[in-house]
C-alpha positions as CSV (number, residue, x, y, z in Angstrom):
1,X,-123.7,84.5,39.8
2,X,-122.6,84.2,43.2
3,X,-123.9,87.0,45.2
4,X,-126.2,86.8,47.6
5,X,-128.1,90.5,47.8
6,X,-130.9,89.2,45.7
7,X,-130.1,91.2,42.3
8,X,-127.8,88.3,40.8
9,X,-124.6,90.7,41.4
10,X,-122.1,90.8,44.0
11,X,-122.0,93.1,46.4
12,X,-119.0,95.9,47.0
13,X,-118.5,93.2,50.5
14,X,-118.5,90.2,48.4
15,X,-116.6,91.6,45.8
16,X,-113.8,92.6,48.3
17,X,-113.3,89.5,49.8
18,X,-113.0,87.5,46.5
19,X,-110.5,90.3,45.5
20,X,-108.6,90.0,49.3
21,X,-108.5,85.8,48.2
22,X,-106.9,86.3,45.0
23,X,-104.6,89.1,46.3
24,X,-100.5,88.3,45.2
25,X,-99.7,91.7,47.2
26,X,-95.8,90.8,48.8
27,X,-96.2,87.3,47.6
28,X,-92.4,88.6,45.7
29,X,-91.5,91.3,47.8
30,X,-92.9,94.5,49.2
31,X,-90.8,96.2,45.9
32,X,-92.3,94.0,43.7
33,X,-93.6,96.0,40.1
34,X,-93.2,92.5,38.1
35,X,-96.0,90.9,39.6
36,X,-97.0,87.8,37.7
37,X,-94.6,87.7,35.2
38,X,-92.2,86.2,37.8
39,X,-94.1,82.8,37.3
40,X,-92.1,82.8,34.4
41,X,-88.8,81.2,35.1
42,X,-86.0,80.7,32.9
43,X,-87.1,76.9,32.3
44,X,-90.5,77.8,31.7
45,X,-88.7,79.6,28.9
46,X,-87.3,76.8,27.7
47,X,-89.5,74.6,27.2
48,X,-91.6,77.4,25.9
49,X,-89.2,77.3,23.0
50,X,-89.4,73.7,22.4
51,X,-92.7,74.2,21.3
52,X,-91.7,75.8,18.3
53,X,-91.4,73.2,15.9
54,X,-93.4,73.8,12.6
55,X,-92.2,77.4,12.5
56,X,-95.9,78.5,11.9
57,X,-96.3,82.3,13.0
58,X,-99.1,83.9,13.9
59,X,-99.7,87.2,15.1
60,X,-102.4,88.4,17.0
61,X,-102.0,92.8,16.9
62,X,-104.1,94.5,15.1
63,X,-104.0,97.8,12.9
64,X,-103.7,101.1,15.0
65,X,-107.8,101.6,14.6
66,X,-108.9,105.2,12.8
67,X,-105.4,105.4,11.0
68,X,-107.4,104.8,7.6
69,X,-108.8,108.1,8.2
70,X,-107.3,111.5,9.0
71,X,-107.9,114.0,11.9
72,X,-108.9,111.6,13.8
73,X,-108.1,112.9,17.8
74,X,-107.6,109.7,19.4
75,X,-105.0,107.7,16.7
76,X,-103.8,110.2,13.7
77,X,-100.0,110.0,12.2
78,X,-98.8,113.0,10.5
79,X,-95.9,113.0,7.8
80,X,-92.8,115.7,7.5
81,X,-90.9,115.4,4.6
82,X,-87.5,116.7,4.4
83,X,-84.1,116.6,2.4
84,X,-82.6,118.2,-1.2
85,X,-82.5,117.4,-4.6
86,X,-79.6,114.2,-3.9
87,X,-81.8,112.9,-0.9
88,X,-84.9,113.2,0.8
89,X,-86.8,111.8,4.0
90,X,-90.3,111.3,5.6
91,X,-90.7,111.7,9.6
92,X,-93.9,110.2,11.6
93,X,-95.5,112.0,14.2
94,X,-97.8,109.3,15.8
95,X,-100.4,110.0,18.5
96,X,-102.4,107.6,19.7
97,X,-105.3,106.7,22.2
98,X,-104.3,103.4,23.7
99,X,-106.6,102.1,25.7
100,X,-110.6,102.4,25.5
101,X,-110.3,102.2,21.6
102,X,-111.8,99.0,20.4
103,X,-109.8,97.0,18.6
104,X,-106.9,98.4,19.5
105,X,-104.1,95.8,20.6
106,X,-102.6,97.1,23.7
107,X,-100.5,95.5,26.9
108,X,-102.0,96.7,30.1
109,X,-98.9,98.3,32.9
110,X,-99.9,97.0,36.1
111,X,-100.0,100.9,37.0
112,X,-103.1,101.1,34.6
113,X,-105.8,100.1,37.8
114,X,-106.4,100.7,41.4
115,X,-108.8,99.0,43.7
116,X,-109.9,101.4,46.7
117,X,-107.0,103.8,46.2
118,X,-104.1,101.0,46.1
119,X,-102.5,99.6,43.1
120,X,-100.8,95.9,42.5
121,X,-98.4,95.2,45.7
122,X,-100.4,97.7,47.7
123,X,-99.0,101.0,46.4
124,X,-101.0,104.1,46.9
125,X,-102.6,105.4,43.1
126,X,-101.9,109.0,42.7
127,X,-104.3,111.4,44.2
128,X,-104.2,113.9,41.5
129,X,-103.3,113.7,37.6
130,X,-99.5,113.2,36.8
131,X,-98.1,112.9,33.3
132,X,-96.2,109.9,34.7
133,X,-96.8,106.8,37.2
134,X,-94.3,106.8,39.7
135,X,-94.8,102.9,39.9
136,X,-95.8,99.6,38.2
137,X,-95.6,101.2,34.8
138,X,-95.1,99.7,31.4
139,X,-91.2,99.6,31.3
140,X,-91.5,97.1,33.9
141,X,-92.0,95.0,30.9
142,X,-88.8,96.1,29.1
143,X,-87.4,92.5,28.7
144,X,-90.8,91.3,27.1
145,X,-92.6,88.3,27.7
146,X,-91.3,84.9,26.4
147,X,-93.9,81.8,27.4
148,X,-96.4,79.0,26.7
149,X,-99.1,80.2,25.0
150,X,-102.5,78.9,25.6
151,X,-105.6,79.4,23.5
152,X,-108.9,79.2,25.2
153,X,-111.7,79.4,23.0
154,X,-115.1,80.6,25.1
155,X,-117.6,79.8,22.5
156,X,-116.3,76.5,21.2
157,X,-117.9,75.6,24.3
158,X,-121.2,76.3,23.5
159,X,-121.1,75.2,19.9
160,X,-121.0,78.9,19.2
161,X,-118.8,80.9,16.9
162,X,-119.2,83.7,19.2
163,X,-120.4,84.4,22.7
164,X,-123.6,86.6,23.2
165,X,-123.9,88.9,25.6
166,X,-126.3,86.6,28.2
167,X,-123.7,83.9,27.7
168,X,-121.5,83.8,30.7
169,X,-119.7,81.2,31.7
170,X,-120.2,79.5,35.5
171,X,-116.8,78.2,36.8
172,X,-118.3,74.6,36.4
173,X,-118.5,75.4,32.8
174,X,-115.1,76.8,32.2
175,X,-113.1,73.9,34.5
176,X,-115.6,71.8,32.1
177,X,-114.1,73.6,28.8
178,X,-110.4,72.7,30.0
179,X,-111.3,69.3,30.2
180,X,-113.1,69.1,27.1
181,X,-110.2,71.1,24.8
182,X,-107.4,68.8,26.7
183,X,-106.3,71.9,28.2
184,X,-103.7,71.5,31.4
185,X,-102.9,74.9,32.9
186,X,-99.2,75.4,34.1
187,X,-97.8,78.2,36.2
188,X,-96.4,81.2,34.1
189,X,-98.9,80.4,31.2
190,X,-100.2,83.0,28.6
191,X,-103.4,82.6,28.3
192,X,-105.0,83.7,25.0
193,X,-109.1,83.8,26.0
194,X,-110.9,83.7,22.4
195,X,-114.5,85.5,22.9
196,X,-115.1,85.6,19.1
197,X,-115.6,89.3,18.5
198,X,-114.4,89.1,15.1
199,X,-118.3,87.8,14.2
200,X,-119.9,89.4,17.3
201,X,-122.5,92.0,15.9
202,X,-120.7,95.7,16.2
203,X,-122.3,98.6,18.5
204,X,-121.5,102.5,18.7
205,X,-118.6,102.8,20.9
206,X,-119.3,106.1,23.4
207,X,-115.0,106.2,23.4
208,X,-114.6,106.7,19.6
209,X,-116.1,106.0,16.0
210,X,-115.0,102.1,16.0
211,X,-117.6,100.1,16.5
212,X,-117.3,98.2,20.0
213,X,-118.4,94.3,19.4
214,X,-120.3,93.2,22.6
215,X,-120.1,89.7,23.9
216,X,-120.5,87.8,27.2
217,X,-117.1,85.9,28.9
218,X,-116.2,84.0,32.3
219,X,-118.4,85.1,35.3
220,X,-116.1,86.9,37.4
221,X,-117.0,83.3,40.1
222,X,-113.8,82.1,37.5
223,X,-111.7,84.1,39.0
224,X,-110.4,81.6,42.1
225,X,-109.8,79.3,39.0
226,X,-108.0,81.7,37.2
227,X,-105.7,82.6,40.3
228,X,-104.9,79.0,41.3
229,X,-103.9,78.7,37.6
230,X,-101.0,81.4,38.3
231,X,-101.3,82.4,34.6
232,X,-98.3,85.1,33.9
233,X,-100.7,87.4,31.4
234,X,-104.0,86.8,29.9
235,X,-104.9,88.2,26.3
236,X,-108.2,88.3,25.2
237,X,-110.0,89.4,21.8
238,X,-113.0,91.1,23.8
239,X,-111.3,92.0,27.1
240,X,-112.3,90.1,30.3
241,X,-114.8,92.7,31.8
242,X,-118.1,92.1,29.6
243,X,-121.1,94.8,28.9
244,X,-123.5,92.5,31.5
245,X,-122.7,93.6,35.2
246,X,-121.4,91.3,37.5
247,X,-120.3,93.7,40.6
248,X,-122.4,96.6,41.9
249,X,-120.9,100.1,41.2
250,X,-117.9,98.2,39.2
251,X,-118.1,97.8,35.4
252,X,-114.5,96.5,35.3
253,X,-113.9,93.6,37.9
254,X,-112.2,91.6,36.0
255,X,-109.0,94.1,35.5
256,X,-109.7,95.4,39.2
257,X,-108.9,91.7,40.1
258,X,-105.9,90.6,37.3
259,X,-104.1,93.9,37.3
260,X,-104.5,95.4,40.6
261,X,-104.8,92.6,42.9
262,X,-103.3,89.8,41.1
263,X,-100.6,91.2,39.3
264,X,-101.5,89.7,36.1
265,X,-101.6,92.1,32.7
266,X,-104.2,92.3,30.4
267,X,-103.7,92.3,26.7
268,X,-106.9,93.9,25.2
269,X,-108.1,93.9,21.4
270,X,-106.4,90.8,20.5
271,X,-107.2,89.7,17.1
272,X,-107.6,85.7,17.6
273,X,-109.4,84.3,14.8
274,X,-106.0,83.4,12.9
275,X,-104.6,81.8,15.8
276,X,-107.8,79.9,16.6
277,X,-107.9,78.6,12.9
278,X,-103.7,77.9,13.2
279,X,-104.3,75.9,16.8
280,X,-106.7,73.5,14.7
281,X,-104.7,73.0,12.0
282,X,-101.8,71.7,14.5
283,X,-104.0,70.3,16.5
284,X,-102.7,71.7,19.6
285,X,-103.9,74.4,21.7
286,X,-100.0,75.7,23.2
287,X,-97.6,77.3,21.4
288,X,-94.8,79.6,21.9
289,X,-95.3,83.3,22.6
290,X,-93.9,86.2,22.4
291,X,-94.8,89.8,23.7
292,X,-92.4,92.4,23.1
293,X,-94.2,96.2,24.5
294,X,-92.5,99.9,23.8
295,X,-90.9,101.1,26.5
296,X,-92.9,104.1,27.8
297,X,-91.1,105.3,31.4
298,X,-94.2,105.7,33.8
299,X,-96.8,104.8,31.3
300,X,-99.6,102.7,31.7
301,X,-100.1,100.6,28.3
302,X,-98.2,100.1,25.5
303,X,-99.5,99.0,21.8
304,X,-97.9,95.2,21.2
305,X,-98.5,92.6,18.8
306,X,-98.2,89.7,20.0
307,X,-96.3,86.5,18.0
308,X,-97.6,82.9,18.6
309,X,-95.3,80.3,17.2
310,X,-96.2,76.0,16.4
């Protein structure tokens, strides 16, 4: 790690000036809610689409996690059936925990963090509980996300299938991954960050009865990396903030620095083994993508499954 206090973590200092260096706060505007997603041009699009060219589909979302079993608080779905003898009809009520939920495939709103009190583009967080976020919030995202995909597989790095908890990656190993998969970041990329949870060995999760697979990831030193990169959204099988601590008195720098600071969302719960598996097969490691969220006025995730196309 790259502190300097001695215990191997940074500091709260440290940590805030790394997060002032990758700040995009009024890099678009002082009314910005888009944040990275503007890295996305229409050309990007484009040639996004050319990519297409098998028609191989792949999807990455998961099941809604619990819904196998009933009367369960944080994801149940309750039928109402209606109608007469010439016709009848089933309603859903769904409700659903969406973030904290392992497994759970879910597009982080930019409203979702804060970092001292001030979300993405330096807008104050709420002070008290509100049943909706005045700012940054998921419907932001109405239009969806149409890009490059890029798959980055962590513990092909190592030889591994997945990573282990002690295995973090220094940025000299990750800018050494890129070169060894042949992989060339561009501006307004998706990155898809493969930690291999689908093998990792399961845990109790204190959030829910799924079981929470633990693995390490990047060392939050990737971060500079990751910002000069200018990636529009990551999406990761594991999420980006790992069980080992990196920061003192923060167990979740990486989305501090991507959502709040950056501007970049997080997709967490991806399921990536099929898209790994379909990257081989074609040989390539970009594809198209596509990301189409719910739109929930002022909240601050929506469930998504995203599509990867060769």
């Amino acid at each position: 790690m790259i502190g300097t206090n001695g215990s191997g973590l940074l500091s709260p200092e440290e940590f805030g000036r790394l997060a002032e260096k990758v700040s995009n706060w009024g890099r678009w505007g002082a009314d910005d809610q888009l944040g990275a997603l503007n890295f996305i041009t229409p050309a990007i699009v484009r040639r996004a689409l050319a990519q297409a060219e098998a028609g191989d589909t792949v999807h990455c979302g998961g099941p809604i996690p619990g819904m196998e079993r009933e009367n369960l608080a944080a994801a149940s779905l309750t039928l109402s059936f209606g109608g007469t003898p010439a016709w009848q009809s089933v309603d859903d009520r769904l409700t659903l925990e969406i973030h904290g939920r392992p497994g759970q495939t879910h597009l982080d709103a930019l409203a979702h963090i804060a970092y001292r009190g001030r979300g993405y583009n330096d807008r104050a967080f709420p002070s008290s509980p509100t049943n909706r976020m005045p700012f940054n919030g998921i419907e932001s995202v109405r239009k969806g996300v149409v890009g490059r995909g890029v798959l980055i597989d962590l513990p092909r790095a190592l030889g591994k299938t997945w990573l282990a908890p002690e295995d973090v990656l220094s940025p000299d190993q990750f800018s050494r991954l890129l070169v060894e998969q042949n992989i060339k970041l561009r501006s307004g990329d998706i990155l898809y960050i493969r930690h291999g949870t689908a093998f990792a060995k399961p845990t109790a999760s204190s959030r829910s009865e799924a079981p929470l697979a633990v693995t390490g990831g990047l060392s939050i030193a990737c971060a500079e990396i990751i910002h000069k990169a200018e990636p529009a959204l990551i999406a990761t099988d594991g999420g980006l903030d790992i069980v080992r601590p990196q920061v003192q008195r923060n167990p979740i720098p990486w989305h501090v620095l991507c959502i709040a600071m950056m501007g970049v969302r997080l997709i967490d719960g991806a399921h990536l083994e099929n898209l790994a598996q379909a990257c081989s097969r074609h040989r390539k490691s970009d594809f198209l993508t596509i990301i189409a969220p719910i739109e929930i006025v002022g909240g601050t995730a929506s469930p998504v499954n995203p599509i990867c196309i060769f």
